[in-house]
C-alpha positions in Angstrom: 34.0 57.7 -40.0 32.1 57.4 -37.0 32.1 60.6 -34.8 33.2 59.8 -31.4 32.8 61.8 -27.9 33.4 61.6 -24.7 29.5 60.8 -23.2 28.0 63.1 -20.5 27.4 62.5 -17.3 23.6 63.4 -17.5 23.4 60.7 -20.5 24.9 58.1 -18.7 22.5 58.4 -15.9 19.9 57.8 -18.1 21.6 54.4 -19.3 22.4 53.4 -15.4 19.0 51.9 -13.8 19.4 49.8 -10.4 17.0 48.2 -9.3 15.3 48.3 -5.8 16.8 45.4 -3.9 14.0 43.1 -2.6 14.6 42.0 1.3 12.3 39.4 1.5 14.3 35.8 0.7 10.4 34.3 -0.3 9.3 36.9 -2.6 12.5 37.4 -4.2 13.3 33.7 -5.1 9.7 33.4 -6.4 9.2 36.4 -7.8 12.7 34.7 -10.0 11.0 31.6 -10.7 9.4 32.3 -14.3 8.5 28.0 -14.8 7.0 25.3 -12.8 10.4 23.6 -13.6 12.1 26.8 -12.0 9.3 26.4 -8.7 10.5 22.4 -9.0 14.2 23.4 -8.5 13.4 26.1 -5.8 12.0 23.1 -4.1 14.6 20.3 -4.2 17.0 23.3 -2.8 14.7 23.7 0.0 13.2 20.3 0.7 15.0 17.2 2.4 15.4 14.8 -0.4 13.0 12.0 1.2 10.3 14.5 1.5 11.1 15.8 -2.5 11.2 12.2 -3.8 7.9 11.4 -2.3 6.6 14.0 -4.1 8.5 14.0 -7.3 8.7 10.1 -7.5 6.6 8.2 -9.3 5.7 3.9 -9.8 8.9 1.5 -10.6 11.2 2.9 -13.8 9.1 6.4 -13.9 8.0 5.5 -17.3 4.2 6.5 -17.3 5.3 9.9 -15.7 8.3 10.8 -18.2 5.9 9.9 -20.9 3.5 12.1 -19.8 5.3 15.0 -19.4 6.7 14.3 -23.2 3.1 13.8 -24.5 2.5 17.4 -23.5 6.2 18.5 -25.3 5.4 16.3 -28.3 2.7 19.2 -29.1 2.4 21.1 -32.2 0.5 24.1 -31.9 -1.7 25.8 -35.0 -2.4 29.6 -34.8 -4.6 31.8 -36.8 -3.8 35.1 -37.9 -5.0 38.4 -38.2 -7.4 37.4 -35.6 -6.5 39.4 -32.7 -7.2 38.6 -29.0 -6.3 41.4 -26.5 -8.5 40.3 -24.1 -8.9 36.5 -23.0 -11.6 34.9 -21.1 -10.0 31.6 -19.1 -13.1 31.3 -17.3 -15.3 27.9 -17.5 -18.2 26.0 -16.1 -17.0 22.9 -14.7 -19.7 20.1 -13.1 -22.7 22.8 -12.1 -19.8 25.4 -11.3 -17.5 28.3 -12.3 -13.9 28.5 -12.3 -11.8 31.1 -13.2 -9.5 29.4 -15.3 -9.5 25.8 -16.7 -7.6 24.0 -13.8 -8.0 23.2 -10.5 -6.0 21.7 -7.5 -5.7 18.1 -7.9 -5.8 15.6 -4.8 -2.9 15.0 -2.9 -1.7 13.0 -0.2 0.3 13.7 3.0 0.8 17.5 1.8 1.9 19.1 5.3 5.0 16.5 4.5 6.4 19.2 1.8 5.7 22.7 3.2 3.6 23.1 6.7 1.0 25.0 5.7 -0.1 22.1 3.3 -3.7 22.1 1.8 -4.5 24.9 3.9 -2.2 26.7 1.6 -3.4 25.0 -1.3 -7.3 25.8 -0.6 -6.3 29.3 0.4 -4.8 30.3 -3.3 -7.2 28.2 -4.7 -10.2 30.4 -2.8 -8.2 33.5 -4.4 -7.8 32.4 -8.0 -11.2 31.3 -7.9 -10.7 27.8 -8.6 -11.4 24.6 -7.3 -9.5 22.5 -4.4 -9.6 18.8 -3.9 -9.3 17.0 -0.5 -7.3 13.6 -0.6 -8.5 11.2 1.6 -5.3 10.8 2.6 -4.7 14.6 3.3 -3.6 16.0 6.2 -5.9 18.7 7.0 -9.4 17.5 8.1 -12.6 18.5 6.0 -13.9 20.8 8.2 -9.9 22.5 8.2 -10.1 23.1 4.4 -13.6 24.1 4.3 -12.8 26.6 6.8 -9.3 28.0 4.7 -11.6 28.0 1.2 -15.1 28.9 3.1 -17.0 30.5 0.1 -15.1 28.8 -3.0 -15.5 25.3 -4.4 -14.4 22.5 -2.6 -13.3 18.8 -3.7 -13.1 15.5 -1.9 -11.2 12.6 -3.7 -12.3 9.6 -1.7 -10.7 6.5 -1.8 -12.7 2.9 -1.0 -11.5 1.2 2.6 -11.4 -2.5 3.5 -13.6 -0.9 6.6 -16.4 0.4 4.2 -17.7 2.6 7.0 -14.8 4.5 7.0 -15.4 5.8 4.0 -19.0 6.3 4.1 -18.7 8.6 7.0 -15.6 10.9 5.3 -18.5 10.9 2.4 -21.3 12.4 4.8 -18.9 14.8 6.2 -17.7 16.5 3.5 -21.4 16.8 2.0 -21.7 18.2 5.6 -19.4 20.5 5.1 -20.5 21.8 1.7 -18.4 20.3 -0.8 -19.8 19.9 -4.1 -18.3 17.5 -5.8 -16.7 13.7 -5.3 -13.7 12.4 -6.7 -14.5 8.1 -7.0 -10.8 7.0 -7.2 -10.4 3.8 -8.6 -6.9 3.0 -9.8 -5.3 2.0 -6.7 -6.6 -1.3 -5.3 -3.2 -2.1 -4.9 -0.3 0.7 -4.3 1.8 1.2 -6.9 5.9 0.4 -6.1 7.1 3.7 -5.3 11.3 2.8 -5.5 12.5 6.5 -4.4 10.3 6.0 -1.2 12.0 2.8 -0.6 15.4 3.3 -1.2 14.9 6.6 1.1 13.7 4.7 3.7 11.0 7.0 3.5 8.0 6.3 6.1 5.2 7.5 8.0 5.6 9.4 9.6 9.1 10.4 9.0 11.9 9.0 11.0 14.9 10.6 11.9 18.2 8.3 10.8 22.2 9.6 10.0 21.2 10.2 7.0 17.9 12.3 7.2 19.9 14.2 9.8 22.7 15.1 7.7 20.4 15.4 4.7 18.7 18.2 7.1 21.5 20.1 7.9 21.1 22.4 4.5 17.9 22.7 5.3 17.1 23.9 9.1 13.9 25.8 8.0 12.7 22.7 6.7 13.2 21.0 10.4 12.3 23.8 12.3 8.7 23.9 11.0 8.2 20.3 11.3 9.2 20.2 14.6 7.3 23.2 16.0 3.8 23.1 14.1 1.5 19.9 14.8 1.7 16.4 14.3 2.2 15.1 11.2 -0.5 12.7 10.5 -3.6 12.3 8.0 -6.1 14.1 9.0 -9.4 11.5 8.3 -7.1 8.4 8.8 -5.7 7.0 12.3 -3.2 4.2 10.6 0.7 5.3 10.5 3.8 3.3 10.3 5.3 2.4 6.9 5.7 3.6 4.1 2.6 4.7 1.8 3.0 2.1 0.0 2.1 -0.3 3.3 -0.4 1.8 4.7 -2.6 2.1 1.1 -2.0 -1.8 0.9 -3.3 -2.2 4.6 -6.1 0.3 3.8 -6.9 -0.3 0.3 -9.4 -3.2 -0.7 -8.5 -4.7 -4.2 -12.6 -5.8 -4.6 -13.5 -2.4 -4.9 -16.4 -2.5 -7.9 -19.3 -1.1 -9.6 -21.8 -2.1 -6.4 -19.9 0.7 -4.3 -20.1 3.3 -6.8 -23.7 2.5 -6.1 -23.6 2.8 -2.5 -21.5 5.7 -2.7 -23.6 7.4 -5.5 -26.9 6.8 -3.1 -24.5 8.7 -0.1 -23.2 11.6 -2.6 -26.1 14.6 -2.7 -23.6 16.4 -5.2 -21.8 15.7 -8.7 -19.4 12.6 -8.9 -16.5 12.0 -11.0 -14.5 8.6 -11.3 -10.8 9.6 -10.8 -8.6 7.2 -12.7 -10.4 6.1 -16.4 -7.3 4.8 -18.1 -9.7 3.6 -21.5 -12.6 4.0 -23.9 -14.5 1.3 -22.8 -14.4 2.4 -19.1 -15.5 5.9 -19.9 -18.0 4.9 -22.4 -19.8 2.7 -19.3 -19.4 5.3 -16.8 -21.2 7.6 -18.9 -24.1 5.1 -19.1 -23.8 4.0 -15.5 -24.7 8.2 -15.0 -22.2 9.7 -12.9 -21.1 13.4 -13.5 -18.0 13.0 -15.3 -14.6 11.2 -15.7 -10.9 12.1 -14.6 -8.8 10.6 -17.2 -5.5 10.1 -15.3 -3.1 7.0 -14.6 -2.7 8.6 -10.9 0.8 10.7 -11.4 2.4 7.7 -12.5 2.0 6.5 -8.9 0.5 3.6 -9.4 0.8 1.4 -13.0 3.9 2.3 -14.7 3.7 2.0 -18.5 0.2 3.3 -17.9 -1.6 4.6 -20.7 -1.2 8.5 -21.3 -4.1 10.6 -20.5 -3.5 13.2 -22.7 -3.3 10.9 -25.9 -6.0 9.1 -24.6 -8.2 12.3 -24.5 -9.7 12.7 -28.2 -10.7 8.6 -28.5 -12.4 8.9 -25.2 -14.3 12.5 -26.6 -14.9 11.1 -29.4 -16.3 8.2 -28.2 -18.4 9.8 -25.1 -20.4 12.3 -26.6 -19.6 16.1 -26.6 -21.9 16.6 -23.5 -20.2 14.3 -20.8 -17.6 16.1 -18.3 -14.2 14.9 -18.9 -10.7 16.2 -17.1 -7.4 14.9 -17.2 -4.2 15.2 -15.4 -0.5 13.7 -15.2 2.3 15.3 -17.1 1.1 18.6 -16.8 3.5 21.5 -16.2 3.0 24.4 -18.3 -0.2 26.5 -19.3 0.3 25.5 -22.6 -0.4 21.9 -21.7 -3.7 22.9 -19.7 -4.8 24.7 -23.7 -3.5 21.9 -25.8 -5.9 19.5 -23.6 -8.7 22.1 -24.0 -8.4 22.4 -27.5 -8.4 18.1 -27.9 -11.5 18.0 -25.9 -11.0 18.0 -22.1 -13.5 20.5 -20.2 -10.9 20.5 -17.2 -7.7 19.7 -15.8 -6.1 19.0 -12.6 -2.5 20.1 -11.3 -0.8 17.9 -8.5 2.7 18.1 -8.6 3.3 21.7 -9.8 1.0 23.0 -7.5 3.2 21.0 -4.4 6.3 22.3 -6.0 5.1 25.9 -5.7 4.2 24.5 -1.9 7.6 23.7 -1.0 9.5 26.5 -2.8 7.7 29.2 -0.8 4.4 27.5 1.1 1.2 30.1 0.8 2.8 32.4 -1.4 4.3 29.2 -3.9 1.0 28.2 -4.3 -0.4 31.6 -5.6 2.9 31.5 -7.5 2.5 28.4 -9.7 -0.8 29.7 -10.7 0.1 33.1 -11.6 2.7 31.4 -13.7 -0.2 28.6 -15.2 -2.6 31.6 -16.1 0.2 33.6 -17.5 1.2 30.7 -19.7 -2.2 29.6 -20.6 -3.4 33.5 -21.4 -0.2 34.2 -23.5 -1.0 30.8 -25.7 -4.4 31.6 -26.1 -3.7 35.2 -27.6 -0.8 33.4 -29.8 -3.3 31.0 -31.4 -5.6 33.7 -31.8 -8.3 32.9 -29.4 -10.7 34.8 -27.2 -12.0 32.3 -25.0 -11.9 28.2 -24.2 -14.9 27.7 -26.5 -13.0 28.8 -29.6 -10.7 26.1 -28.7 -10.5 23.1 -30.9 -8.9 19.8 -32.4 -7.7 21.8 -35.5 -5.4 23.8 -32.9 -3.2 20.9 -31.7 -1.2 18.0 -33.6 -0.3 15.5 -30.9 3.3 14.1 -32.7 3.6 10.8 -32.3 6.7 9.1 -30.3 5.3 5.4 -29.1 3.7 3.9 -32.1 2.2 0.4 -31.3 3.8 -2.4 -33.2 2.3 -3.7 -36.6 0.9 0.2 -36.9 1.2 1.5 -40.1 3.0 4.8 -41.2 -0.7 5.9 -42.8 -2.5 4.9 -39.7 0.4 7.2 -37.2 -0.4 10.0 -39.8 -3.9 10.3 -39.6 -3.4 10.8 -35.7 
């Protein structure tokens, strides 16, 4: 028989915690936000939808996107035991650099759109995690703005090639100016990719007020209110608006771009260059011999090609194939620390976040920002210690088991095992 009584008042008191109720709105919705997914919900809430989509949209069906994201999901994970790892070093060298963890902030375009404080906010947290922060050409605040948010860290410029060449060789002296150290070559958009959500939300830029974006806003006055009283709009190193993206990258964009302006560009560049947008084994394998710094493999968000290759499966051919000492990064798909790891461990020296680091952005601006990395390092430092690893260099293929979803036709089942 269990012995029953009637419990005191002092033991109860014991049992009854409350916690301190926390009066700031920000902090306490992202101090509740334990996932990039959850940061990605916080800013849907928050954001009018047009603004959202842009970001969150990708090319045509979303294929290459969705499959991205499921590449990273489709991971099976191989931990040692009895090898204990209390203590985790996430720190790396990364093109004549450090970083304090294996990501940085990828390039972005039209930031201020989601949150005002845009890549100021982005350079800022990156300057605190110590990380590195890319500046789109298509950004919207100037070189000189980020370099003066992120004045002692490392700096990024993504640089795309104009139909008025002199545009971009003069963004490419500035931000050597300015003391960036490293170029992002883009080269998978000579031709913008057919972003539907933008269309069908009559999405342009800059943003135009219609019935619908004014109902759309009524939700979401803080939204408004910043736009409205904090400057233009606008890109910071470009002077064409009206349309869509889509329209202005077409009008801005030349589809000729080749290997003779990597030259001219390379001649420009005093610091490392990387070409943003390898989608094969062939390419990289070339780049590498053609001597730049390093490769981004990366099929542009899902922006541009749909039914793009995958980065992330792409990763070990291109490793394999490249040599052990040739930089390679990759981005696209990636929402979890445990993503940023599983790429370590199949070969990548880097990685890039775009779209969780503007969800963070629009779910609470600044503080967002430092938000989704807290949550990336927190992810990334409890997978390492579950895998039973000290550091990024114990990291390897043995680790990770990429499962296999799209198998090419005519590929046998002993072939799709021994990947």
């Amino acid at each position: 028989m269990v012995t029953r009584q009637v419990p005191k008042p002092s033991e109860l008191l014991e049992l009854m915690k409350f916690k301190k109720p926390e009066l700031d709105g920000r902090k306490r919705r992202l101090d509740a936000a334990l996932t990039i997914d959850d940061l990605r919900t916080i800013a849907k809430r928050r954001t009018p939808t047009a603004a959202f989509d842009y970001t969150d949209g990708a090319a045509e069906g979303e294929l290459s996107l969705t499959r991205a994201r499921q590449a990273f999901r489709d991971v099976e994970f191989h931990p040692g035991i009895l090898k204990p790892a209390p203590d985790v070093d996430t720190s790396v060298d990364i093109l004549g650099g450090p970083s304090a963890l294996p990501f940085g902030i990828a390039p972005t375009g039209f930031t201020r759109l989601m949150q005002t404080e845009g890549e100021e906010a982005g350079a800022g947290a990156a300057a605190a995690a110590g990380i590195p922060f890319t500046l789109s050409t298509l950004g919207t605040t100037s070189i000189e703005g980020v370099k003066a948010a992120n004045p002692n860290g490392r700096n990024w410029f993504q640089l795309y090639v104009m139909r008025d060449r002199e545009i971009s060789y003069e963004l490419t002296r500035r931000a050597a100016a300015a003391g960036f150290d490293t170029l992002q070559f883009t080269v998978d958009t000579p031709v913008a990719g057919a972003r539907l959500r933008d269309k069908r939300n009559g999405f342009s830029i800059p943003p135009q007020l219609t019935l619908g974006t004014i109902i759309n806003a009524i939700p979401r006055p803080w939204w408004w209110w910043d736009f409205l009283t904090t400057p233009k709009l606008e890109f910071a190193s470009l002077s064409t608006t009206g349309g869509t993206v889509g329209e202005l990258l077409d009008a801005a964009m030349d589809p000729t771009i080749s290997y003779d302006d990597l030259a001219v560009i390379r001649d420009l560049w005093p610091g490392k260059i990387v070409i943003k947008g390898v989608q094969n084994v062939e390419d990289s394998v070339r780049l590498r011999d053609a001597g730049v710094d390093g490769i981004v493999l990366s099929n542009h968000g899902g922006r541009q090609l749909d039914r793009a290759p995958i980065p992330f499966h792409l990763l070990p051919k291109v490793r394999k194939e490249v040599g052990d000492d040739f930089t390679v990064m990759v981005d696209t798909g990636i929402m979890n620390g445990a993503d940023i790891v599983a790429a370590v461990a199949l070969g990548a020296d880097f990685t890039l976040i775009g779209r969780a680091y503007l969800y963070g952005l629009m779910a609470g601006g600044r503080q967002g920002v430092d938000r989704t990395i807290t949550i990336l390092r927190t992810e990334i430092e409890r997978t390492m210690r579950l895998l039973g690893v000290a550091s990024l260099a114990e990291l390897e293929p043995g680790h990770v088991t990429q499962l296999t979803r799209l198998v090419p036709v005519g590929t046998t089942a002993t072939a799709v095992s021994a990947r």
